[in-house]
VMD Tcl script that draws the C-alpha trace (Angstrom):
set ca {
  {0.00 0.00 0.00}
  {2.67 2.30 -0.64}
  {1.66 5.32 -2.39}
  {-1.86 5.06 -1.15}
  {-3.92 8.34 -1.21}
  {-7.47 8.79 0.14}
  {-10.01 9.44 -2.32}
  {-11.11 13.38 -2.67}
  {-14.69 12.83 -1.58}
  {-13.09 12.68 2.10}
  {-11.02 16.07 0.96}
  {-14.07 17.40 0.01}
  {-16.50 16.71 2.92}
  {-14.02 17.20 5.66}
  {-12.98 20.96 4.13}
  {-17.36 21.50 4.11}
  {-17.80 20.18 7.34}
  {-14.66 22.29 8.85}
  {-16.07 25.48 7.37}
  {-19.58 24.31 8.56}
  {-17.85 24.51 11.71}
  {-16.28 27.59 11.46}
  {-19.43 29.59 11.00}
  {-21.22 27.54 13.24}
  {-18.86 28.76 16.17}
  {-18.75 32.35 14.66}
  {-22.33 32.83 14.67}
  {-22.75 31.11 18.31}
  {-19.96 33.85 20.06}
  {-22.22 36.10 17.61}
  {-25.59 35.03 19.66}
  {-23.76 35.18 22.82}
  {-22.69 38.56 22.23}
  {-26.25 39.47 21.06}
  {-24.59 41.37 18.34}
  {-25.84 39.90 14.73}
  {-28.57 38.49 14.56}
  {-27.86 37.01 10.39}
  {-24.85 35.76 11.46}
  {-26.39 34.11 14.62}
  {-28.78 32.69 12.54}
  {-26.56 31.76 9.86}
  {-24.28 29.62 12.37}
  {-27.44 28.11 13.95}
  {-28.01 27.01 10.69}
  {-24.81 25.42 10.02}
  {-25.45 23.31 13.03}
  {-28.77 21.37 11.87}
  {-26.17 18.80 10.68}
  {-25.73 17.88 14.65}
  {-29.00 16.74 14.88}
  {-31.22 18.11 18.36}
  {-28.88 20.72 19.30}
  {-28.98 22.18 15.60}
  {-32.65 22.55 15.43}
  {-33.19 23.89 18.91}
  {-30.20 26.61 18.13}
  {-32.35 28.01 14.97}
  {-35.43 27.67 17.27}
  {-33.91 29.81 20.39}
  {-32.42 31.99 17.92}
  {-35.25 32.71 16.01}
  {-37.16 33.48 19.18}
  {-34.62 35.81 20.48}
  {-34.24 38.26 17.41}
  {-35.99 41.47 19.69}
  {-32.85 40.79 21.80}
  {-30.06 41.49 19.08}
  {-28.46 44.81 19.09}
  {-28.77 46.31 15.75}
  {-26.15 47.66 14.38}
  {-26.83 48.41 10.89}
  {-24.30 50.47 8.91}
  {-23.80 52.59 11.83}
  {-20.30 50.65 12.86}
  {-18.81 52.14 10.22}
}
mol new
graphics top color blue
foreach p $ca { graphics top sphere $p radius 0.5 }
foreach p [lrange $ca 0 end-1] q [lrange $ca 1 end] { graphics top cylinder $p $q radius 0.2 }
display resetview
């Protein structure tokens, strides 16, 4: 087996689920913060792929949205 590569659907689906990931944890610090609400939504979305915990995330989030700041383009 020298020489032996793994095939590029692996590649592929562990670089989606690592970016998955990424946002996932971006918009949760995001919903902690109470600062974006898209974003916080966005990540809770990312995270129906882990089943219970993903759906309740877009469910809390969803509920909360009178609770995010918003900043609109005043950060600027």
């Amino acid at each position: 087996m020298v020489g032996w590569r793994p095939p590029i659907i692996f590649l592929i689906s562990g670089l989606s689920l690592l970016i998955l990931g990424i946002l996932a944890m971006a918009g949760g610090i995001s919903a902690v913060r109470q600062k974006r609400f898209g974003l916080s939504l966005a990540g809770a979305i990312c995270a129906l792929g882990s089943g219970l915990l993903g759906i309740l995330a877009v469910i809390f989030v969803a509920l909360g949205k009178r609770e995010f700041r918003d900043e609109g383009l005043s950060g600027i």
